[in-house]
C-alpha positions, 0 to 999 in steps of 0.5 A: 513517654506515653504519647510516644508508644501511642504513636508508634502504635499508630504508626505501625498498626494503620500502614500495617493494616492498609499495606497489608497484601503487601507486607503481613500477607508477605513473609510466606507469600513473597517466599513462596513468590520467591522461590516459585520457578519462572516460566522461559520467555519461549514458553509464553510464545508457545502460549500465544501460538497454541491460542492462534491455532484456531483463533487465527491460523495465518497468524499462528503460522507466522509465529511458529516460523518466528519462534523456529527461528529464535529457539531452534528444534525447541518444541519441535514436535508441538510445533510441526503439530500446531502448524497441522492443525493451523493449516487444518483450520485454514482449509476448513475457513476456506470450506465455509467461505465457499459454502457462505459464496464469500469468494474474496475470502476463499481466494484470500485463503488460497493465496495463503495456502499456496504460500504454504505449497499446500494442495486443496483438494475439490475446492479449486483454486485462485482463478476459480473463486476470483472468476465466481466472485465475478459471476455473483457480481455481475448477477447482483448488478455490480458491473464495475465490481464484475467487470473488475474480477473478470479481468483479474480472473483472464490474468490468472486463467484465460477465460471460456468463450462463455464466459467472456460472452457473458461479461462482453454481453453486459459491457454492450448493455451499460455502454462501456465500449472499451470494457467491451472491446477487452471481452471481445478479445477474451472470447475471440482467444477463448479455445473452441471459440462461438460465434460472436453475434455481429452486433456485439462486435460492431460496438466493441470495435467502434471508438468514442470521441473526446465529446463523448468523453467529456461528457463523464467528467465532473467538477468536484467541490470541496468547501472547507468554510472560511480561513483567515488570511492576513487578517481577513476571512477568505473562502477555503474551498478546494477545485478538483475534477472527477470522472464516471467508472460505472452508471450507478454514479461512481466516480473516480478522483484524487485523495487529496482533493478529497482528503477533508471529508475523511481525514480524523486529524482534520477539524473544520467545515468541509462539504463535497459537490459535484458540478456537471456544468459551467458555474450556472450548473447545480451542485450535486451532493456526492459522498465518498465511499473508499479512498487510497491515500498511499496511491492518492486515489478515491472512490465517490459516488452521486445519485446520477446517471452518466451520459458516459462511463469510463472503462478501467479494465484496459489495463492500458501500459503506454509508451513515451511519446504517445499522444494523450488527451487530458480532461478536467477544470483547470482553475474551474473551467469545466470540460476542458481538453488539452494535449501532450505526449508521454514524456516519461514512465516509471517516475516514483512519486507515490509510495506504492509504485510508479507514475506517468509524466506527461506535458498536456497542459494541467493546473489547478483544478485538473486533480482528478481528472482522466488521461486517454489516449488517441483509442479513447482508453484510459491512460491515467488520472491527473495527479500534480504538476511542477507549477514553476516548470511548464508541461512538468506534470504527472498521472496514476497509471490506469493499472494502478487504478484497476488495481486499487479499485476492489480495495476501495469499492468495498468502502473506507480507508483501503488497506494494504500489505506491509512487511517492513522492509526497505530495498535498494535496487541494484545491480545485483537486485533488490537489497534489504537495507532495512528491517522496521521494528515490530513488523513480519520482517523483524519478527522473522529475522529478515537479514540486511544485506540480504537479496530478495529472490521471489515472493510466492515462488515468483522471481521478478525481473524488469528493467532499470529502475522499476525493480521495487514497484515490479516487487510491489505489484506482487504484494498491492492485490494481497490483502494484510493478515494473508500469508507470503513466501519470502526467498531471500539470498544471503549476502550476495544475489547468488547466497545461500537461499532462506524461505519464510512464510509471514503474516502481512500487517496493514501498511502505515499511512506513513511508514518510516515514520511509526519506524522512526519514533521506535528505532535508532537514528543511526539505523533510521539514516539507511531507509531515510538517506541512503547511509548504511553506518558501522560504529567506531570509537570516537573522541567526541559526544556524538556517535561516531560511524564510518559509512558502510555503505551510500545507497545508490540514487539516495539524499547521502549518494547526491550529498556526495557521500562515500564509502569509509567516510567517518561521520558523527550524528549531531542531530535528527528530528522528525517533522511528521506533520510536514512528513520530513526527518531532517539529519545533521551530520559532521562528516569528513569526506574522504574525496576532499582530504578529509576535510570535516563539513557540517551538513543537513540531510533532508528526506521524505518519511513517505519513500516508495522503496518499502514493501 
């Protein structure tokens, strides 16, 4: 008897003893727990906003819209009085960015502000720190850079006689006769024009010959070790050709050729070279400085003078049928010219807009390598090819290079904006059909089914097909963490109008599939495959939908797929390394009598219809 009051003894004074914030501590203070008010979800929104007033006012800005749409008038006083304060502290970082002469932040802070409809007064606008940006640039050395902010500064505001005289002068100096022949344009537009000294002119209308291009391409070698094939030792070694944008040794070529050199996920040897001649030629270290993966662009440099420089600030827009040259090593036979035409524009290959196809001669080796026209302007940089069909091959336009390249010369990966959505282009416009979670889009509220009418005030319209990379192109030059008025149209083209104000974030590398590991399948099979699902009730285990709605032009429309189908999801994977989803469905299609089919929807996770 006695042995087992010394055990309850133990028993209950020890675990007393070790538990105790747990339970002596406990009647009064669990009580006290208990009965202690609990503060409202929205109250710890107000909390985090409040933080952001001054810590980060764009972001501020973004959630005070958020918190107005899910909670109403609530707190409107405070809020209208953080939204001041918030606006205060951007113009006063704007302030400091022109006092510091950082002119990409300050142009970065009007584009917020204009987003906002808010008027700066004496510190000037977009145009003047972008074309001061140029300026400093262009006295620092950094032609490229320069020559670069000039032209965006002439798209915002045509440029002064002076000031085009300027960058024409230094476009003469380092040799770069088209750079030179778009300044000479600026200057011969510019109101109350000079004179324009003869030989400025002579070189900016002359033209370079192929001989004179191919003195700026490279070969590029990566050397990736040895890799086992079929129970051998192989060399891994991956050709690519590259090509000269400025004299400091810049040079421009394919991510994917480089990709080893940068990718975290990759484990292995890998050593990059550039060869300015046959085989016998040295090899010549070269690093990489940025790189654009969405765009299949980098940015490398060596330590070598170029005999010749590409210019990239034509902004050269061809059209079918032209004549083209392309320049590389195919299968490492340097220096190699082939031509073709412009088979097609407006393909939509890449993530971020569209591409050129055209039938030169490419293979590999040619990754990388320039595309110029017969004026020696640079058209596009080579890209992929179809290999099993002849004269199927594809380039980056040289607009998209001109506006990739601030991005990237300012080093490492480039980031890019991302507000979470995915459009569909229709006759009507360009239609949410989804809304990614943990985004600005979801975070607001973006509304499916919604159009979109303008993105900071500007409504864009172009032709069939090239809708979403027109949409695009107004977000690329953004930088993430900047500000962007949305108009959206509710239900149809011609809705009631909603205006959002949202904070951009840093694009994914692969957007839909950070969407997919967190969202449902059923909402995941309208940005994948083009199916907008509505639930019904079914008799079997698998979820039971009617098709809403097939997207035009996407996997379920070429599946034949149809409105009011019944369909049950019977599986969905996700192969991110092979960057597919893969969606079995049993479905019974209302044009063949209903007759139920099993089938296996694949679609890529990199669709080039997101914003």
């Amino acid at each position: 008897m006695r042995r087992l009051k010394q055990n309850f003894f133990f028993f209950c004074t020890i675990p007393l003893f070790v538990f105790l914030p747990l339970s002596c501590l406990s009647t009064a203070t669990q009580q006290k727990r208990l009965t202690a008010p609990r503060r409202p979800a929205n109250e710890f929104r107000l909390d985090d906003i409040r933080t952001f007033v001054a810590e980060d006012p764009a972001r501020a800005i973004h959630l005070i819209g958020a918190y107005r749409i899910v909670y109403a008038e609530n707190a409107a006083g405070e809020l209208a009085a953080m939204e001041t304060a918030a606006v205060e502290n951007l113009k006063k970082a704007q302030l400091e960015a022109i006092s510091g002469e950082r002119w990409d932040d300050a142009a970065s802070l009007a584009r917020s502000l204009a987003s906002l409809g808010v008027a700066v007064e004496n510190t000037g606008n977009e145009p003047d720190f972008v074309l001061a940006n140029a300026k400093k640039l262009l006295s620092d050395g950094n032609d490229l850079a320069a020559f670069l902010a000039a032209v965006r500064s002439h798209e915002l505001r045509p440029l002064e006689f002076g000031d085009a005289l300027r960058f024409l002068e230094r476009a003469v100096k380092v040799r770069q006769r088209r750079t030179a022949a778009f300044f000479l344009g600026a200057a011969e537009s510019a109101a109350g024009g000079g004179n324009i000294p003869p030989e400025l002119r002579q070189y900016a209308e002359g033209r370079d010959t192929p001989q004179d291009m191919i003195k700026g391409v490279a070969t590029v070698l990566v050397d990736r070790g040895i890799k086992i094939e079929r129970g051998r030792g192989v060399p891994n070694r991956i050709l690519g050709s590259a090509f000269f944008v400025d004299a400091s040794g810049l040079l421009i070529t394919n991510y994917h050729v480089i990709e080893s050199e940068v990718d975290p996920k990759y484990e292995g040897y890998s050593r990059m070279h550039l060869r300015m001649g046959d085989s016998a030629s040295a090899r010549i270290p070269a690093k990489v400085i940025g790189w654009d993966k969405a765009m299949d662009l980098a940015l490398i440099k060596t330590e070598l003078n170029p005999e010749y420089v590409f210019s990239v600030v034509d902004r050269v827009i061809p059209h079918v049928g032209d004549t083209i040259l392309a320049i590389g090593s195919p299968v490492g036979l340097e220096k190699t010219v082939t031509s073709g035409i412009v088979s097609s524009l407006s393909r939509r290959l890449l993530q971020i807009g569209d591409v050129i196809q055209i039938d030169a001669a490419v293979n590999h080796g040619n990754s990388g390598g320039p595309v110029v026209d017969t004026s020696g302007r640079l058209v596009g940089i080579v890209f992929a090819g179809v290999e099993q069909y002849q004269g199927l091959n594809f380039a980056v336009p040289a607009e998209r290079l001109a506006a990739a390249l601030p991005a990237m010369i300012r080093g490492g990966k480039a980031e890019r904006p991302w507000l979470g959505l995915a459009v569909s282009e229709t006759s009507a416009g360009a239609e949410i059909i989804y809304a990614a979670p943990s985004t600005p889009a979801a975070d607001q509220q973006i509304a499916e089914g919604s159009y979109i009418k303008t993105i900071n005030g500007e409504e864009v319209r172009a032709s069939q097909g090239l809708l979403i990379p027109a949409l695009q192109d107004l977000l690329y030059p953004t930088r993430p963490g900047e500000l962007v008025a949305l108009e959206t149209a509710a239900g149809s083209s011609k809705g009631e109008i909603s205006r959002r104000v949202l904070m951009t974030v840093p694009r994914p590398d692969v957007p839909l599939a950070d969407a997919a590991k967190i969202d449902s399948r059923e909402r995941m099979a309208a940005p994948l495959f083009g199916l907008i699902l509505a639930p019904t009730v079914g008799k079997s285990f698998s979820p039971s939908y009617l098709i809403k709605k097939v997207v035009r032009g996407s996997i379920a429309d070429e599946a034949g797929l149809s409105e009011h189908d019944p369909v049950a999801i019977k599986s969905f994977r996700i192969m991110e390394k092979d960057g597919y989803a893969l969606m079995e469905i049993n479905v019974k299609q209302r044009r063949k009598g209903y007759m139920e089919t099993t089938m296996q929807l694949p679609a890529a996770l990199d669709s080039p219809d997101t914003l």
